[in-house]
Residue frames relative to the residue before (quaternion, step in Angstrom):
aa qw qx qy qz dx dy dz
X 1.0000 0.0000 0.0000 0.0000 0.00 0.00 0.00
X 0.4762 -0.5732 0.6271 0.2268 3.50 -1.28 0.93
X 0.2186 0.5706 -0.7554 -0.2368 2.92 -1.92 0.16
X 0.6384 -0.5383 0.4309 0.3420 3.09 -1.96 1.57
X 0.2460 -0.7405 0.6111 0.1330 3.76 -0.96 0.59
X 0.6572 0.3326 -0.5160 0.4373 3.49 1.03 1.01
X 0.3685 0.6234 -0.4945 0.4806 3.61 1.42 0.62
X 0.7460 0.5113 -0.2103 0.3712 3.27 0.74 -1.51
X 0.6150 0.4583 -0.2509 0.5906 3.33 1.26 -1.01
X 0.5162 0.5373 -0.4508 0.4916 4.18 0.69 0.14
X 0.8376 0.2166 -0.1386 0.4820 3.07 -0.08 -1.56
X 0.7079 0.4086 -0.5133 0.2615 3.67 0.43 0.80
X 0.5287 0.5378 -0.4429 0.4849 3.27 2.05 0.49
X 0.5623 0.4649 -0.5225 0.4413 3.30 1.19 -0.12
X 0.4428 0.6994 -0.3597 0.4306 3.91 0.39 -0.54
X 0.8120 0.4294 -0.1598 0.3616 3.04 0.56 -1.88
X 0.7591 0.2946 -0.2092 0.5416 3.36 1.27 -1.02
X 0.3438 0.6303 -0.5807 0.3837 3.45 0.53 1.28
X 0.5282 0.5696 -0.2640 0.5717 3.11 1.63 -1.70
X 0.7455 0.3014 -0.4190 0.4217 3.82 -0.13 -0.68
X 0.5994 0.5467 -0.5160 0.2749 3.78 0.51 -1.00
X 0.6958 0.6571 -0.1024 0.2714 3.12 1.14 -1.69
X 0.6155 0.5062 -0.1992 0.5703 2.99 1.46 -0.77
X 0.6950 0.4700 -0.3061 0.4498 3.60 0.96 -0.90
X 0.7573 0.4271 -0.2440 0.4296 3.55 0.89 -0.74
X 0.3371 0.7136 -0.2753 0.5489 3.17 1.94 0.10
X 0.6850 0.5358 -0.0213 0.4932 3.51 0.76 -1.94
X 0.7135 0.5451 -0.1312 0.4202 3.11 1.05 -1.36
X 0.7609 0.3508 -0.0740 0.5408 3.44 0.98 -0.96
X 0.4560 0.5363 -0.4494 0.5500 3.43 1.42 0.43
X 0.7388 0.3632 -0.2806 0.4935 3.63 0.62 -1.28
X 0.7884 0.3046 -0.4179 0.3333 3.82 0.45 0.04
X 0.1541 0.7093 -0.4817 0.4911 3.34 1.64 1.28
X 0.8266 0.2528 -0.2015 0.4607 2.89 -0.10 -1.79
X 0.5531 0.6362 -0.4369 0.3139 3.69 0.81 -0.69
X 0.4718 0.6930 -0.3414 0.4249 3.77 1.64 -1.26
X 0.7030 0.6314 -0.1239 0.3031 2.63 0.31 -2.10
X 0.6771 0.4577 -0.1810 0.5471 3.79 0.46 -1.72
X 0.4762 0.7585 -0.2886 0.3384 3.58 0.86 -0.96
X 0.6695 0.4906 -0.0611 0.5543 3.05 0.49 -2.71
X 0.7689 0.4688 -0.2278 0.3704 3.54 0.19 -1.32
X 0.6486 0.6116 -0.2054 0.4039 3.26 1.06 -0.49
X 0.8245 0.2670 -0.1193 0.4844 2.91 1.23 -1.29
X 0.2481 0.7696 -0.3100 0.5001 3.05 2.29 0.60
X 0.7180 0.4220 -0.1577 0.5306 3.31 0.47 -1.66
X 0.4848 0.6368 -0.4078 0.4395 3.97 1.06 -0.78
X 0.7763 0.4741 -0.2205 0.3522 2.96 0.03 -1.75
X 0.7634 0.4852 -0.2614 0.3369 3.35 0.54 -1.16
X 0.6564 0.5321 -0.2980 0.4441 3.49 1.07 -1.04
X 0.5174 0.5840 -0.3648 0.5080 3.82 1.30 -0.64
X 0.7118 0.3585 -0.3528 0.4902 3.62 0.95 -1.19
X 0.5878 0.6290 -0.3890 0.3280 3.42 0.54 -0.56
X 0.5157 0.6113 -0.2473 0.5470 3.82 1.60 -1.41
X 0.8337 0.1783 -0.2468 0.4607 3.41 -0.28 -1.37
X 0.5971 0.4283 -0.5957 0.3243 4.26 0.17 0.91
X 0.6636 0.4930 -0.4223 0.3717 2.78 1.00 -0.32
X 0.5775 0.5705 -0.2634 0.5212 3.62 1.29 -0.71
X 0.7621 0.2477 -0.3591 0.4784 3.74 0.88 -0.07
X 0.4956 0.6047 -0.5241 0.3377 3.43 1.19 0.15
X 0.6530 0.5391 -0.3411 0.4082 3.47 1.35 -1.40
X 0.2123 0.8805 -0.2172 0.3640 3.38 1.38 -0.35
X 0.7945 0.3862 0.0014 0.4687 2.46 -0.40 -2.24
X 0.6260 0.5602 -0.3731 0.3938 3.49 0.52 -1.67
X 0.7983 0.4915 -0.2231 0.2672 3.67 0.35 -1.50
X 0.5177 0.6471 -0.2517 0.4998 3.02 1.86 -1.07
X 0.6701 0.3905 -0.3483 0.5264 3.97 1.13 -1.48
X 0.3977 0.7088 -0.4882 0.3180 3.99 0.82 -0.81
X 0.8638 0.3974 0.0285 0.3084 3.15 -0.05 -2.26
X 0.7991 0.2803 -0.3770 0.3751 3.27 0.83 -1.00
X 0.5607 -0.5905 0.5006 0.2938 3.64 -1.06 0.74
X 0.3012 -0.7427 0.5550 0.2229 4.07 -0.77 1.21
X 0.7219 0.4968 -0.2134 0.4318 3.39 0.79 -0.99
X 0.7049 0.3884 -0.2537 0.5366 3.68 0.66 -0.17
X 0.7576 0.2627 -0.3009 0.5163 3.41 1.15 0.03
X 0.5932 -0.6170 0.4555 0.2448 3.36 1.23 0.15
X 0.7443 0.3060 -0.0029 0.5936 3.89 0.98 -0.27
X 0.4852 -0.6362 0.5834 0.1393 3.12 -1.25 0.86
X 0.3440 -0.5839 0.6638 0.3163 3.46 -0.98 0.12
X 0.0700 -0.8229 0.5631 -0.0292 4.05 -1.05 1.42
X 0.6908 0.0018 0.0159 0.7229 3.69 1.47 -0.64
X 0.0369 0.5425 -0.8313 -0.1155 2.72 -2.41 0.11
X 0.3979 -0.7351 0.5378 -0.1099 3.03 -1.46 1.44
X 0.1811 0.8915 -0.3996 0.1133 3.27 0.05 1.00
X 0.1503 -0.7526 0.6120 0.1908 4.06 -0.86 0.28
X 0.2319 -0.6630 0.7109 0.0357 3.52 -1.20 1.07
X 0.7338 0.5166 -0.1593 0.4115 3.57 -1.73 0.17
X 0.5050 -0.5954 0.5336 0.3253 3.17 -1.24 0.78
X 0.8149 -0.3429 0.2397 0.4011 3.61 -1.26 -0.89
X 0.6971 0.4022 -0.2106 0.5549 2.70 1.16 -1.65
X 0.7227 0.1106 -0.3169 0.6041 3.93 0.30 -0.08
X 0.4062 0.7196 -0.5613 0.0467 3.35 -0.83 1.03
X 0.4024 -0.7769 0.4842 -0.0046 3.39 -1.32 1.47
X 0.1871 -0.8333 0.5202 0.0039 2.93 -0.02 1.78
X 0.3891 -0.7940 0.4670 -0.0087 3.79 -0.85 1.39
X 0.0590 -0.7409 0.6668 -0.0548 3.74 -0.78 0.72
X 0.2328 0.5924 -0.7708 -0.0255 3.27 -1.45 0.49
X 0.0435 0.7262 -0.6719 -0.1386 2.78 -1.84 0.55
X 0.4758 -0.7232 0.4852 0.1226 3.13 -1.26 1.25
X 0.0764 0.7344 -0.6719 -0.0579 4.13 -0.60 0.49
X 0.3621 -0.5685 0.6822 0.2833 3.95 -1.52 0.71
X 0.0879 -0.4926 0.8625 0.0760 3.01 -2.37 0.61
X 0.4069 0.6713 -0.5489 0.2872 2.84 -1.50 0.92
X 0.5418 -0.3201 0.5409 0.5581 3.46 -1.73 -0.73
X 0.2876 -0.6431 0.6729 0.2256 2.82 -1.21 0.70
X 0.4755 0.4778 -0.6202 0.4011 4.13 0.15 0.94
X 0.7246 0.4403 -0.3335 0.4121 3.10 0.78 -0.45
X 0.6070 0.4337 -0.2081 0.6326 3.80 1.55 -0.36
X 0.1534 -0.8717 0.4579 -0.0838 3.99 0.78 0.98
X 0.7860 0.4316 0.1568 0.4140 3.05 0.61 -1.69
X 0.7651 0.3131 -0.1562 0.5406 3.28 1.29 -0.85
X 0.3261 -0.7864 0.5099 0.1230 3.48 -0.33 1.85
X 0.7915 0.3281 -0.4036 0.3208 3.78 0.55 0.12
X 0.1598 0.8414 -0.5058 0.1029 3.57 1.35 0.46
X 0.1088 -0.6542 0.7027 0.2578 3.66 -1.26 0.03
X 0.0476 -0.5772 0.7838 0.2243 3.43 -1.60 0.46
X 0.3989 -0.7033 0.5555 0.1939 2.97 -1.29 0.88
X 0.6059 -0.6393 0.3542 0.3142 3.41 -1.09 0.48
X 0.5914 0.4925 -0.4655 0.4371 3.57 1.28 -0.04
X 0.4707 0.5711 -0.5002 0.4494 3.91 1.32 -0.26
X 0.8091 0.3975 -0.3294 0.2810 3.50 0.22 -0.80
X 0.6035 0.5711 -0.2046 0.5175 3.29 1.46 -0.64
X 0.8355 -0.0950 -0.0618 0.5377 3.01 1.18 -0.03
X 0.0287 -0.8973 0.4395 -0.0297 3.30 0.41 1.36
X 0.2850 0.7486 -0.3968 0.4483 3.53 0.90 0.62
X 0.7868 0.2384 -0.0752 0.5643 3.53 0.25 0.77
X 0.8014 0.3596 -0.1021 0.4669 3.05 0.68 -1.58
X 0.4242 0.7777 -0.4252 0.1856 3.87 1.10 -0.26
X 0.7768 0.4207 -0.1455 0.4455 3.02 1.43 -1.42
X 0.6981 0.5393 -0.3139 0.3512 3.36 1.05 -0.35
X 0.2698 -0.7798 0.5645 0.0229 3.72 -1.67 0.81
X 0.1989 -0.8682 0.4504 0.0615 3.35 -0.17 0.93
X 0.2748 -0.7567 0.5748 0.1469 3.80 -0.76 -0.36
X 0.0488 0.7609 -0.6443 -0.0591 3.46 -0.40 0.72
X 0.0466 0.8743 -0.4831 0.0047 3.54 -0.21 1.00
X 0.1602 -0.8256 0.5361 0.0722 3.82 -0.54 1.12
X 0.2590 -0.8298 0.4916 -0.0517 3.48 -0.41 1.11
X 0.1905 0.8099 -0.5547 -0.0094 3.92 0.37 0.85
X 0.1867 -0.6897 0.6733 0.1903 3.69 -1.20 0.64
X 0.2435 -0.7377 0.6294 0.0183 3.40 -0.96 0.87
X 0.1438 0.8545 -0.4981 0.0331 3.77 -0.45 0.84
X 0.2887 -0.6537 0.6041 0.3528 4.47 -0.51 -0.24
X 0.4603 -0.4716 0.6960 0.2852 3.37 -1.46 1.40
X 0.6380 -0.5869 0.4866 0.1078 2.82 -2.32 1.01
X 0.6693 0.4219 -0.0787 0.6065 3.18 1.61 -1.21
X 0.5440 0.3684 -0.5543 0.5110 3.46 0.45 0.11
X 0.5559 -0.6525 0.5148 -0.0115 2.90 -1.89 1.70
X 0.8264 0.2879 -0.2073 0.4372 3.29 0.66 -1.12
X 0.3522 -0.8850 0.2413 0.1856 3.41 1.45 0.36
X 0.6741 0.3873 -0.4323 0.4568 3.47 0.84 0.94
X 0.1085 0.6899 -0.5834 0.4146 3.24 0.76 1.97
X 0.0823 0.7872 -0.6110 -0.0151 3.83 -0.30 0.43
X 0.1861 -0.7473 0.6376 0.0200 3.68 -0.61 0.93
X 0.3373 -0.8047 0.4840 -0.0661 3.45 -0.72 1.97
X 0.0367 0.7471 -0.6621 0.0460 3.54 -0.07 0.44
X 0.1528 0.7011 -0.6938 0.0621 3.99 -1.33 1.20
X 0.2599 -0.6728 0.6922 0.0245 2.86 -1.66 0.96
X 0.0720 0.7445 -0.6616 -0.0525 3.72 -1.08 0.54
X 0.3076 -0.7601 0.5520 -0.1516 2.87 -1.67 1.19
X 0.1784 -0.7585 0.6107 0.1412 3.94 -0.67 1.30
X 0.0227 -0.7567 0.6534 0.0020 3.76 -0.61 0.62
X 0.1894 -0.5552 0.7841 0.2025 3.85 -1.04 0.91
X 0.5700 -0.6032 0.5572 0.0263 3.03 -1.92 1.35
């Protein structure tokens, strides 16, 4: 028995360019994996470095805000500032909160002060001085999270001599 050798030579380029389709769409869907992937990570590494920017920008903040605002004429410490960065759809939703160290004569007014126990034990030195312990949280929503009430927290705390 013959076989025709232009049947044979057909149905092994058809064959042949299955193997290639297959392979390409194979090839194909690997690189827009990793492309996904690099994406996420990208806009991962975004997110974070923005949160990272605006604590540090509302601690200095903060500092200027305790600087300026005058305890004794207003009767009140300064304890938060509240703040919202960012359009809607990316928006970063800011906290600080401010605690005193110190003598508390010199903190009157400000009902969460701490005096630490080395001020009292040894107040020499330490009478005049006022610290700041200031925590600073940025709250923000991953891009890629679908069901969108994922909030990704980034805090930063800070000692500051007054």
């Amino acid at each position: 028995m013959m076989i025709n050798s232009k049947k044979f030579k057909r149905a092994f380029s058809m064959v042949t360019a299955i193997f290639v389709i297959f392979i390409m769409s194979s090839l194909t869907a690997l690189i827009m994996n990793i492309t996904g992937k690099s994406v996420k990570s990208t806009t991962t590494q975004y997110q974070k470095e923005e949160a990272i920017l605006l604590t540090r920008s509302y601690t200095e903040l903060a500092m200027l805000y305790v600087i300026n605002h005058n305890r004794v004429s207003n009767n009140n410490c300064l304890e938060q500032i509240n703040g919202d960065f960012g359009d809607p759809n990316n928006l970063y939703k800011v906290r600080v909160d401010i605690k005193y160290i110190g003598n508390s004569q010199l903190l009157p007014n400000c009902p969460k002060n701490i005096t630490p126990a080395w001020s009292v034990a040894n107040p020499i030195g330490f009478d005049s001085s006022v610290s700041l312990i200031i925590d600073t949280y940025v709250s923000y929503k991953d891009f890629d999270d679908l069901s969108g009430d994922r909030n990704i927290t980034f805090h930063r705390r800070t000692v500051q001599k007054l």
